[in-house]
PDB file of N, CA, C and O in Angstrom:
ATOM      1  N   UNK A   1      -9.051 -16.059  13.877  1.00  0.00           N
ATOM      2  CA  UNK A   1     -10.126 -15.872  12.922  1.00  0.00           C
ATOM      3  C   UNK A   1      -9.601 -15.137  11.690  1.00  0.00           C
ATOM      4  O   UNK A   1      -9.084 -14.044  11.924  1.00  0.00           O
ATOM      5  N   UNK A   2      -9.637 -15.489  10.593  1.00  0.00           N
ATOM      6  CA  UNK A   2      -9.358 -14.961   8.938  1.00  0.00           C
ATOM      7  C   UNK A   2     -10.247 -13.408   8.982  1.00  0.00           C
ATOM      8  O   UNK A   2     -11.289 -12.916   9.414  1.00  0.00           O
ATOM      9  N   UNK A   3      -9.382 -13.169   8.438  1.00  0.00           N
ATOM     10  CA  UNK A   3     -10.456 -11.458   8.161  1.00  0.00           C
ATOM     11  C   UNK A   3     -11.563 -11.992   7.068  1.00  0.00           C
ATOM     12  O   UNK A   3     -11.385 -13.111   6.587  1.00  0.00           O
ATOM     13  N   UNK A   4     -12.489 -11.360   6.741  1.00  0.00           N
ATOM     14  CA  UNK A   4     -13.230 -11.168   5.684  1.00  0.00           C
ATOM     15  C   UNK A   4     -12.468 -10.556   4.484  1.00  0.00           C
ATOM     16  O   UNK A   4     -12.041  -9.401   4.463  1.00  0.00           O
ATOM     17  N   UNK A   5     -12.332 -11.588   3.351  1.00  0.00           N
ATOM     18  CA  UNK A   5     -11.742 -10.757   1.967  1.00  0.00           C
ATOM     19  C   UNK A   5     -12.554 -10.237   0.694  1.00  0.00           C
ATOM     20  O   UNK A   5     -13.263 -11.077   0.140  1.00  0.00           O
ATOM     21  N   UNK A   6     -12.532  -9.198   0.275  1.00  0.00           N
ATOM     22  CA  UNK A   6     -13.577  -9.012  -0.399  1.00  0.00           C
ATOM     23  C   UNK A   6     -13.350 -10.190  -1.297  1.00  0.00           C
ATOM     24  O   UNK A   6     -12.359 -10.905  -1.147  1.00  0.00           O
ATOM     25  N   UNK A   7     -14.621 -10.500  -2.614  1.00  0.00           N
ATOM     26  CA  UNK A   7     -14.790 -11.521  -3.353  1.00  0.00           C
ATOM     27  C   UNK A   7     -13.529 -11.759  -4.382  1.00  0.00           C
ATOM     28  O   UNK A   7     -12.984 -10.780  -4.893  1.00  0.00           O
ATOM     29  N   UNK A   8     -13.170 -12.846  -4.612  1.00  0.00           N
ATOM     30  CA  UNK A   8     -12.330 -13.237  -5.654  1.00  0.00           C
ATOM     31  C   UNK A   8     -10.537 -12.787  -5.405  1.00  0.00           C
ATOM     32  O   UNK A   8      -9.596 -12.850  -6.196  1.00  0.00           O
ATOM     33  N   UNK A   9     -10.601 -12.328  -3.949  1.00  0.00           N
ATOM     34  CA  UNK A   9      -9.273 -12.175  -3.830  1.00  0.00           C
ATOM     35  C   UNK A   9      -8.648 -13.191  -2.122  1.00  0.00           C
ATOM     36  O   UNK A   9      -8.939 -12.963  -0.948  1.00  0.00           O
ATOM     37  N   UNK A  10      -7.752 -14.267  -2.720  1.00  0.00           N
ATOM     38  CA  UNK A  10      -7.489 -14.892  -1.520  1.00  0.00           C
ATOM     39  C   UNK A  10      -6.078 -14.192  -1.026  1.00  0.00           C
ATOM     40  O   UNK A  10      -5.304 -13.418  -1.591  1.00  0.00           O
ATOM     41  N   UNK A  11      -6.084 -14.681   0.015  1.00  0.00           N
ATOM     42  CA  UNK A  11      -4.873 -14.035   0.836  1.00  0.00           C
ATOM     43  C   UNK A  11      -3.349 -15.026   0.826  1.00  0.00           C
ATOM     44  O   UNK A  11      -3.277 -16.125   1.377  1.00  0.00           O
ATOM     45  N   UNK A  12      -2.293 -14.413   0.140  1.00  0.00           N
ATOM     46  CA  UNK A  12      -1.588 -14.789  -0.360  1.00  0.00           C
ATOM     47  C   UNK A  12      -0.041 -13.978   0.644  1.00  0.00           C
ATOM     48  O   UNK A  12       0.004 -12.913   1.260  1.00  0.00           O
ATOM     49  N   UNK A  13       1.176 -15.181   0.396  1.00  0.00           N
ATOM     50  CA  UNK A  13       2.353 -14.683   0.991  1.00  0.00           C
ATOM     51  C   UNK A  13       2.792 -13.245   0.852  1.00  0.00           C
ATOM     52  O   UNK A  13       3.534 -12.720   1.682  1.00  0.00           O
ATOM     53  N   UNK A  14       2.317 -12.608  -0.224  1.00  0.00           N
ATOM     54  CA  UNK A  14       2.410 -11.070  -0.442  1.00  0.00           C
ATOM     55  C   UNK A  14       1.622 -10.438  -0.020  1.00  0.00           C
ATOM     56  O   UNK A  14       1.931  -9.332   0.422  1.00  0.00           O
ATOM     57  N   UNK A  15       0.309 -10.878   0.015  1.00  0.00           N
ATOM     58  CA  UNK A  15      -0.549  -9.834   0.553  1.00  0.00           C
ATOM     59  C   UNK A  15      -0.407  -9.807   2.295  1.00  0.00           C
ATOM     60  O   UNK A  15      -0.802  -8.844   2.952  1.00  0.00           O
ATOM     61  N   UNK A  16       0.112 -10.812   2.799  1.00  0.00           N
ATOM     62  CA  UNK A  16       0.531 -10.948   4.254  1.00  0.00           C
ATOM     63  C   UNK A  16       1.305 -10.017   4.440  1.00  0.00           C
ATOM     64  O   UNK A  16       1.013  -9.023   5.105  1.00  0.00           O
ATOM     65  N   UNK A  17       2.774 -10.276   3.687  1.00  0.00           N
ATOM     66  CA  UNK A  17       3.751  -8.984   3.727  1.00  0.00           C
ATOM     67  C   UNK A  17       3.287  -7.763   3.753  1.00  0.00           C
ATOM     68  O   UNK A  17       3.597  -6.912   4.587  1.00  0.00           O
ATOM     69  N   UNK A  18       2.457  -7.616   2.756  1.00  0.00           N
ATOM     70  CA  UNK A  18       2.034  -6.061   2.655  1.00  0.00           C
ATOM     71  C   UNK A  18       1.402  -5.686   4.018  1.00  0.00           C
ATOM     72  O   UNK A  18       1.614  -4.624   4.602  1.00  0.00           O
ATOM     73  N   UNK A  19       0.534  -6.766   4.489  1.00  0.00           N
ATOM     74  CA  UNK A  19      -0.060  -6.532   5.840  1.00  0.00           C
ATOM     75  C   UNK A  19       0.314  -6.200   6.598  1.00  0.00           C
ATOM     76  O   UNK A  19      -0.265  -5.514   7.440  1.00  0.00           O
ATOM     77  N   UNK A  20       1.666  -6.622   6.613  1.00  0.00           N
ATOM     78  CA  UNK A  20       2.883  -6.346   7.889  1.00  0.00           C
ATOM     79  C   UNK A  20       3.762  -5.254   7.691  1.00  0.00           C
ATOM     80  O   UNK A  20       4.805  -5.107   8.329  1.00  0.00           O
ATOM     81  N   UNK A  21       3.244  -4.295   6.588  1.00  0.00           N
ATOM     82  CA  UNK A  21       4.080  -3.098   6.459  1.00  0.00           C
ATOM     83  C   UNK A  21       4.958  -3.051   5.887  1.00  0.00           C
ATOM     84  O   UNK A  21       5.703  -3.996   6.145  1.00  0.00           O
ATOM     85  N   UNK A  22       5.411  -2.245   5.001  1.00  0.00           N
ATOM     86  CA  UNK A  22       6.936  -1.711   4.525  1.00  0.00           C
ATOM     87  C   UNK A  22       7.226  -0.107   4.023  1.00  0.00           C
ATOM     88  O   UNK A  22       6.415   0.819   4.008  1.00  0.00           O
ATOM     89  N   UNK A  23       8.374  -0.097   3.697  1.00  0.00           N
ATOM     90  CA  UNK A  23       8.646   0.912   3.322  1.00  0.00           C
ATOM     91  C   UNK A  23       8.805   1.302   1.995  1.00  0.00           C
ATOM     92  O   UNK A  23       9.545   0.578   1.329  1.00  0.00           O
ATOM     93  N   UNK A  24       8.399   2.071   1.550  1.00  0.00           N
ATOM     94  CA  UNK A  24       7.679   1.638  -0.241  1.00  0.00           C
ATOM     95  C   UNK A  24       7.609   3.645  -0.637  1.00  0.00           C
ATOM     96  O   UNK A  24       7.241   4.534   0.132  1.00  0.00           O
ATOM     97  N   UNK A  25       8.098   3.773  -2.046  1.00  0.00           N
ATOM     98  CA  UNK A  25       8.359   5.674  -2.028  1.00  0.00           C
ATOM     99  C   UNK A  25       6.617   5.323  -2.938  1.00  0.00           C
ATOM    100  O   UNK A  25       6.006   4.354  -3.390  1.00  0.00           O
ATOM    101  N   UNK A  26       6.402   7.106  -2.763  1.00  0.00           N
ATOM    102  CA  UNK A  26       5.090   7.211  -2.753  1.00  0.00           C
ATOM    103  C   UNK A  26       5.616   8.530  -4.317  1.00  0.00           C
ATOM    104  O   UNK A  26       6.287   9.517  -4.016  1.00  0.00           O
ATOM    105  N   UNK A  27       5.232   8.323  -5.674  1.00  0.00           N
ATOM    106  CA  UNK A  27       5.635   9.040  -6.506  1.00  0.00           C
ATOM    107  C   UNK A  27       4.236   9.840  -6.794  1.00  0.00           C
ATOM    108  O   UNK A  27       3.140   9.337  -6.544  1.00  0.00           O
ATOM    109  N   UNK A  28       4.398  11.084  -7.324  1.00  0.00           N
ATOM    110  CA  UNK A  28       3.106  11.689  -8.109  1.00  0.00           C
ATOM    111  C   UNK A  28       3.732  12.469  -8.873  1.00  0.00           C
ATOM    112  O   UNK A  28       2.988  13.077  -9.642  1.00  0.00           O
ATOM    113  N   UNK A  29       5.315  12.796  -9.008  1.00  0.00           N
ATOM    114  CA  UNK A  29       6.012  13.498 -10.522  1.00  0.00           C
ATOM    115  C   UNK A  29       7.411  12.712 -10.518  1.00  0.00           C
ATOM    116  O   UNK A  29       7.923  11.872  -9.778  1.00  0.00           O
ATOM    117  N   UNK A  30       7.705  13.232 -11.434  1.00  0.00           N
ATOM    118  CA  UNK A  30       9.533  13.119 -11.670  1.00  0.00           C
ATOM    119  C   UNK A  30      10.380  13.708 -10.412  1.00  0.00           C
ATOM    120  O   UNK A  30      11.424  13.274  -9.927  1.00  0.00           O
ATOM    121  N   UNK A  31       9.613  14.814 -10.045  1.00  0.00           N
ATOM    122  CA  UNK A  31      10.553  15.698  -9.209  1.00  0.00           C
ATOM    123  C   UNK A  31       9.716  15.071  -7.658  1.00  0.00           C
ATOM    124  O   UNK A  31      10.413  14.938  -6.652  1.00  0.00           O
ATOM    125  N   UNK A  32       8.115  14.704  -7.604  1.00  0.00           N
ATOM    126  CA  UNK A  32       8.124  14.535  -6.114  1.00  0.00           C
ATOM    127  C   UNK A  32       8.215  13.117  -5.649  1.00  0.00           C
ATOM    128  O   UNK A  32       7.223  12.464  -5.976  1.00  0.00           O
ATOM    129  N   UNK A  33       8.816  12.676  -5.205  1.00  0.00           N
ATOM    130  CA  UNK A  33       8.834  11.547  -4.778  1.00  0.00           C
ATOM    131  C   UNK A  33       9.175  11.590  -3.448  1.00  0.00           C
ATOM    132  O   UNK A  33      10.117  12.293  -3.082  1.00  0.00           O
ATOM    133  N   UNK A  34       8.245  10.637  -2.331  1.00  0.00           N
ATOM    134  CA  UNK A  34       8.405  10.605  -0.649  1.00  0.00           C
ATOM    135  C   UNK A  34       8.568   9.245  -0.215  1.00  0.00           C
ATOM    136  O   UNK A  34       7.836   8.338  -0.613  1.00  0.00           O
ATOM    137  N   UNK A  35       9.689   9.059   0.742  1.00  0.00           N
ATOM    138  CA  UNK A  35       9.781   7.705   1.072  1.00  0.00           C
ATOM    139  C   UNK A  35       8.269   7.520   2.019  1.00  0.00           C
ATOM    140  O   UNK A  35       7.720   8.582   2.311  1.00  0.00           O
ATOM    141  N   UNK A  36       7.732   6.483   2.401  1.00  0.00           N
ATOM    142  CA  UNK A  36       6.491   6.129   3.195  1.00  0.00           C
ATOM    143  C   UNK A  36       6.273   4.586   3.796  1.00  0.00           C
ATOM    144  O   UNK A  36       6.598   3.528   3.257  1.00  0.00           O
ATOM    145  N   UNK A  37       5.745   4.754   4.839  1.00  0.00           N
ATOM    146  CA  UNK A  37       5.421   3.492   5.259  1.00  0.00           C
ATOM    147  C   UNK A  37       4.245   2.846   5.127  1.00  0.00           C
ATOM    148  O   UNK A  37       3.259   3.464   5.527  1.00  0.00           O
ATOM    149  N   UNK A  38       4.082   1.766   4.673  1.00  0.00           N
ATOM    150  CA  UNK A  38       2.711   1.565   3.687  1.00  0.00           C
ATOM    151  C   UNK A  38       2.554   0.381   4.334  1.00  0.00           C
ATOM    152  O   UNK A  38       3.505  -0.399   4.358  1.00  0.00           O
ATOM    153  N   UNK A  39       1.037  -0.027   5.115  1.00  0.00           N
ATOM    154  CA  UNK A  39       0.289  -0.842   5.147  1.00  0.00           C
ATOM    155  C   UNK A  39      -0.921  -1.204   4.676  1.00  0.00           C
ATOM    156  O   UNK A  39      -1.851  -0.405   4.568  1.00  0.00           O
ATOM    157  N   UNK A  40      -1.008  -2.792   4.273  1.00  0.00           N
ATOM    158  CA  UNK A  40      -2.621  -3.065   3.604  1.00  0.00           C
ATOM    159  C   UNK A  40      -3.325  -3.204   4.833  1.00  0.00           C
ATOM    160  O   UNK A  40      -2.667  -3.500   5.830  1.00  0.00           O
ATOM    161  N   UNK A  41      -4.633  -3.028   4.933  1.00  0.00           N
ATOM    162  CA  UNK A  41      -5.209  -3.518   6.026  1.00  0.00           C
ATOM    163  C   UNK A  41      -6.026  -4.787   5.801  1.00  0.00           C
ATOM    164  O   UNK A  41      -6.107  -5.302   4.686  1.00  0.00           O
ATOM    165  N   UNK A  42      -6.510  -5.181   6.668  1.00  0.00           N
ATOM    166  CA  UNK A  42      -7.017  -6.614   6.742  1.00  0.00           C
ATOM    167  C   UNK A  42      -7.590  -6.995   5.742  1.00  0.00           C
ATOM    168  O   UNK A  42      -7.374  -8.109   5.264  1.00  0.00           O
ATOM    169  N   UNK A  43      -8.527  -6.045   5.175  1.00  0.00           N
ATOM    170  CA  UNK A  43     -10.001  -5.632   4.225  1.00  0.00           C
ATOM    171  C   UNK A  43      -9.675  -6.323   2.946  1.00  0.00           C
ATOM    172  O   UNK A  43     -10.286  -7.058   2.171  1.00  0.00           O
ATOM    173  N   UNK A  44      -8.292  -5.729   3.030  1.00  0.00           N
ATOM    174  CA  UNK A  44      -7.132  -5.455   1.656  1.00  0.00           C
ATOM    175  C   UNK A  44      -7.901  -4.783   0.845  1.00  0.00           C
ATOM    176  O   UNK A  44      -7.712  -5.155  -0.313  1.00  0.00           O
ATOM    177  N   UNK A  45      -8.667  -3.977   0.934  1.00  0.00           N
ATOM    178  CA  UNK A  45      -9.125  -2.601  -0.063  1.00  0.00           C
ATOM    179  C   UNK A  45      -8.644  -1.175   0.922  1.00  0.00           C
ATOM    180  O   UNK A  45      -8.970  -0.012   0.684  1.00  0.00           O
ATOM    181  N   UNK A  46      -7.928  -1.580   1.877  1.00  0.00           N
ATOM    182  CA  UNK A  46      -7.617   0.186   2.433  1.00  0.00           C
ATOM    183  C   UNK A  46      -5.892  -0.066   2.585  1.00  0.00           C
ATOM    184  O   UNK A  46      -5.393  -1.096   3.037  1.00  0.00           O
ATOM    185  N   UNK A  47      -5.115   1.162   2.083  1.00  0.00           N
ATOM    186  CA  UNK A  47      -4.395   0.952   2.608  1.00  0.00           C
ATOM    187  C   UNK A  47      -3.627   2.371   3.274  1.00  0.00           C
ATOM    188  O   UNK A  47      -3.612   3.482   2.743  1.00  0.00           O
ATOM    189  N   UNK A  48      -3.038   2.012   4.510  1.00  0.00           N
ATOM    190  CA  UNK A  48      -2.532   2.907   5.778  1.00  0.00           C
ATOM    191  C   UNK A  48      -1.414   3.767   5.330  1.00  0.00           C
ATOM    192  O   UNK A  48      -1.140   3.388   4.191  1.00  0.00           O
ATOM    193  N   UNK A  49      -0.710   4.649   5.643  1.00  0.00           N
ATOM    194  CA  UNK A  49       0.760   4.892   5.355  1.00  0.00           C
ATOM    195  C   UNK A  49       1.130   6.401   6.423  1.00  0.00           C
ATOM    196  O   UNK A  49       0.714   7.559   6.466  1.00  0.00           O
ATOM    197  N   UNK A  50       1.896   5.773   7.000  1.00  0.00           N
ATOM    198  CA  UNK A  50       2.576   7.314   7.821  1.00  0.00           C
ATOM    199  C   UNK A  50       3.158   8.384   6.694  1.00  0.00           C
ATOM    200  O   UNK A  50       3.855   8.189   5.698  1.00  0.00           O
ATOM    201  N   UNK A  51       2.698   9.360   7.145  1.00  0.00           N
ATOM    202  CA  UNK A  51       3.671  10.431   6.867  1.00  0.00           C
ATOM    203  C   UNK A  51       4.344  11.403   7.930  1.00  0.00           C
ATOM    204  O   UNK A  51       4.148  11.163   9.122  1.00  0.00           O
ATOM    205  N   UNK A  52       5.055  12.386   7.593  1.00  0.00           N
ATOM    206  CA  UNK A  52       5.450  13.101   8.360  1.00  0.00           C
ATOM    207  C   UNK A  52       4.978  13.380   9.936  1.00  0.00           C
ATOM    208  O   UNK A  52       5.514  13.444  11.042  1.00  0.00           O
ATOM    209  N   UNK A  53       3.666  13.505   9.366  1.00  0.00           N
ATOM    210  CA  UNK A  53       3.120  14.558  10.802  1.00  0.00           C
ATOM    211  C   UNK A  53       2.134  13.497  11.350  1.00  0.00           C
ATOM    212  O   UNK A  53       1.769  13.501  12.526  1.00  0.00           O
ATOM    213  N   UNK A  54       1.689  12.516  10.360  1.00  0.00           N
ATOM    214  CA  UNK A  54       0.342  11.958  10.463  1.00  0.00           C
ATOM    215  C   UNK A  54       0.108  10.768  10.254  1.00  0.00           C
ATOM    216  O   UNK A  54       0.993  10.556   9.425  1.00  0.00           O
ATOM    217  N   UNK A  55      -0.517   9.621  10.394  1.00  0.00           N
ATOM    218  CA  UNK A  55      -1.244   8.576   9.526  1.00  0.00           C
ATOM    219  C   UNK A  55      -2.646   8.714   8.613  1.00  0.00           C
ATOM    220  O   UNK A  55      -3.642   9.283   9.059  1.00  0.00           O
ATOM    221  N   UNK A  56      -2.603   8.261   7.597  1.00  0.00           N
ATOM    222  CA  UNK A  56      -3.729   8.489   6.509  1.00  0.00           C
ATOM    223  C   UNK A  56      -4.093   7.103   6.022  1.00  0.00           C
ATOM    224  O   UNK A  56      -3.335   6.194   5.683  1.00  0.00           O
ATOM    225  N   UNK A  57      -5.267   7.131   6.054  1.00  0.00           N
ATOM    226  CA  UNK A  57      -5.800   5.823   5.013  1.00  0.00           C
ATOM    227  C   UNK A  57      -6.447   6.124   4.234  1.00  0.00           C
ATOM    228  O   UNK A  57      -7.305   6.974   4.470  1.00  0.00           O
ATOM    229  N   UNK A  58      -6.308   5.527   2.899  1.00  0.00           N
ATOM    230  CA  UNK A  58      -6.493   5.676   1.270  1.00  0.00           C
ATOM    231  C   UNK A  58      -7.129   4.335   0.867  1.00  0.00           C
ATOM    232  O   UNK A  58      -6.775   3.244   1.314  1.00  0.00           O
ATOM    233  N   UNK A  59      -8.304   4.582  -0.211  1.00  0.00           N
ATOM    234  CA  UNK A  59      -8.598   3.242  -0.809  1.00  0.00           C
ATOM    235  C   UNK A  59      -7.870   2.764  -1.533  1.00  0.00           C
ATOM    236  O   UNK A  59      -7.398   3.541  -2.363  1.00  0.00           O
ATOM    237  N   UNK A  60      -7.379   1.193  -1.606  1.00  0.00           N
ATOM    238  CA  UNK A  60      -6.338   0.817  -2.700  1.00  0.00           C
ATOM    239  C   UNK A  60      -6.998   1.067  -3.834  1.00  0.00           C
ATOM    240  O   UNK A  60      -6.127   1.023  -4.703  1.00  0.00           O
ATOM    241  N   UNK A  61      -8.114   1.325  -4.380  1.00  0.00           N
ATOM    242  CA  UNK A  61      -8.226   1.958  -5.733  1.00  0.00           C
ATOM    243  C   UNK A  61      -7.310   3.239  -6.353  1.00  0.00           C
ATOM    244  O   UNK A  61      -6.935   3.424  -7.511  1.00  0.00           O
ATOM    245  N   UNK A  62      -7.106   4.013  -5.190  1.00  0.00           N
ATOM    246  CA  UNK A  62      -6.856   5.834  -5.856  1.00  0.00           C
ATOM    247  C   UNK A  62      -5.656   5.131  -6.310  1.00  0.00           C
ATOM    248  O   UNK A  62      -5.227   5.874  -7.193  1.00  0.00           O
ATOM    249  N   UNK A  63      -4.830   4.086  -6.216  1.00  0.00           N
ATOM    250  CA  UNK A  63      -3.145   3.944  -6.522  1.00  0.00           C
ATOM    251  C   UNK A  63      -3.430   2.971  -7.985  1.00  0.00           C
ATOM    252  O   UNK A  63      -4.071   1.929  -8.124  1.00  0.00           O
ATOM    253  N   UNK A  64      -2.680   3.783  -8.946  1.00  0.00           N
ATOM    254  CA  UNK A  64      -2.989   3.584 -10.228  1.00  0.00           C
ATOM    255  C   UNK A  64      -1.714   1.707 -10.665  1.00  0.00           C
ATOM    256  O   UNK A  64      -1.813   0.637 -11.266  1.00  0.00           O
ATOM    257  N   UNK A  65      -0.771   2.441  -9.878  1.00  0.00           N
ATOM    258  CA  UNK A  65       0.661   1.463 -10.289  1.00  0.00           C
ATOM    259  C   UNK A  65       1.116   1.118  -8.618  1.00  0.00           C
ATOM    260  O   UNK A  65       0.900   1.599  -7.505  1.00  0.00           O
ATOM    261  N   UNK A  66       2.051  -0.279  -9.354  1.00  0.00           N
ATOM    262  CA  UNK A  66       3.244  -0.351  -7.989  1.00  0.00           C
ATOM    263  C   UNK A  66       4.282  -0.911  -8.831  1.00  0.00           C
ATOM    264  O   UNK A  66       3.965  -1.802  -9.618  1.00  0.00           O
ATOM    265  N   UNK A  67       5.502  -0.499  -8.769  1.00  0.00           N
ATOM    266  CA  UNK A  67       6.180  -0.802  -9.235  1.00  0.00           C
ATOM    267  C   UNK A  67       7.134  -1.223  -8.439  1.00  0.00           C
ATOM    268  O   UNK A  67       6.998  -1.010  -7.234  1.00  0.00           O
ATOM    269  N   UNK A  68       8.411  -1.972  -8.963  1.00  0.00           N
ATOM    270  CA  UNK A  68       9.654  -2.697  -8.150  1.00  0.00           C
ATOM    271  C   UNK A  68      10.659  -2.287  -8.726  1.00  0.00           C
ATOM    272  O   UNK A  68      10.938  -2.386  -9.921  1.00  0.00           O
ATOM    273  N   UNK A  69      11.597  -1.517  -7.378  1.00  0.00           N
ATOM    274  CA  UNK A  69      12.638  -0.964  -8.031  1.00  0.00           C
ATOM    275  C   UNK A  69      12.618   0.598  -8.552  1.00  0.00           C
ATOM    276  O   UNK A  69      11.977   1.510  -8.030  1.00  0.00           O
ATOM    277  N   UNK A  70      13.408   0.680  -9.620  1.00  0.00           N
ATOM    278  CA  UNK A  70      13.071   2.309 -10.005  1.00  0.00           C
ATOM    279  C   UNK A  70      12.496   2.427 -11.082  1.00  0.00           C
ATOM    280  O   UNK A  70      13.085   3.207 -11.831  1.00  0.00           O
ATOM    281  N   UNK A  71      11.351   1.873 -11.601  1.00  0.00           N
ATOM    282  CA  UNK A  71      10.700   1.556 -12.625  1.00  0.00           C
ATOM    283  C   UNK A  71       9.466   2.959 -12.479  1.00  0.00           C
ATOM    284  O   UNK A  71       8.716   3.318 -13.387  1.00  0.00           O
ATOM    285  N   UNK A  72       9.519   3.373 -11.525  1.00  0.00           N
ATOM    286  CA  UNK A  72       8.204   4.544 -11.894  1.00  0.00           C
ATOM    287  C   UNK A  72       8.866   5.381 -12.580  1.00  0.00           C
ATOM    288  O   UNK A  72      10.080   5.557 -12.682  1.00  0.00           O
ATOM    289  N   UNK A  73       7.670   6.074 -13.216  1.00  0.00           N
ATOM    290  CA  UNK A  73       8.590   7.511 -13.874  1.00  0.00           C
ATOM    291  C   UNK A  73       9.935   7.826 -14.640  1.00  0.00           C
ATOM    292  O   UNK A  73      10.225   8.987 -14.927  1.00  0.00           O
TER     293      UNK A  73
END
């Protein structure tokens, strides 16, 4: 069974990938940057990510950019 996608977004070879996790750095300065493991979830408006101690889920809204490579910052 297909998940439910919210409106106007179909599910595409990337958004699968993302589904299936990776490892992707998580920036908020010049100086902090954390490697992380980042999953979309089904919804594709939440997405998962381990950290250290914990797992957290975040709306894909709060994430402003994604960039490829070393293009942040």
């Amino acid at each position: 069974m297909q998940p439910v996608l919210p409106p106007g977004i179909q599910l595409t070879d990337t958004l699968e990938q993302m589904q299936q996790g990776t490892l992707m750095r998580k920036v908020k300065s010049k100086s902090w940057k954390k490697q992380r493991y980042f999953k979309l979830q089904e919804d594709c408006m939440t997405i998962w990510y381990q950290s250290k101690r914990t797992g957290k889920t975040e709306s894909a809204c709060e994430y402003q950019q994604l960039c490829v490579g070393h293009e942040a910052i």
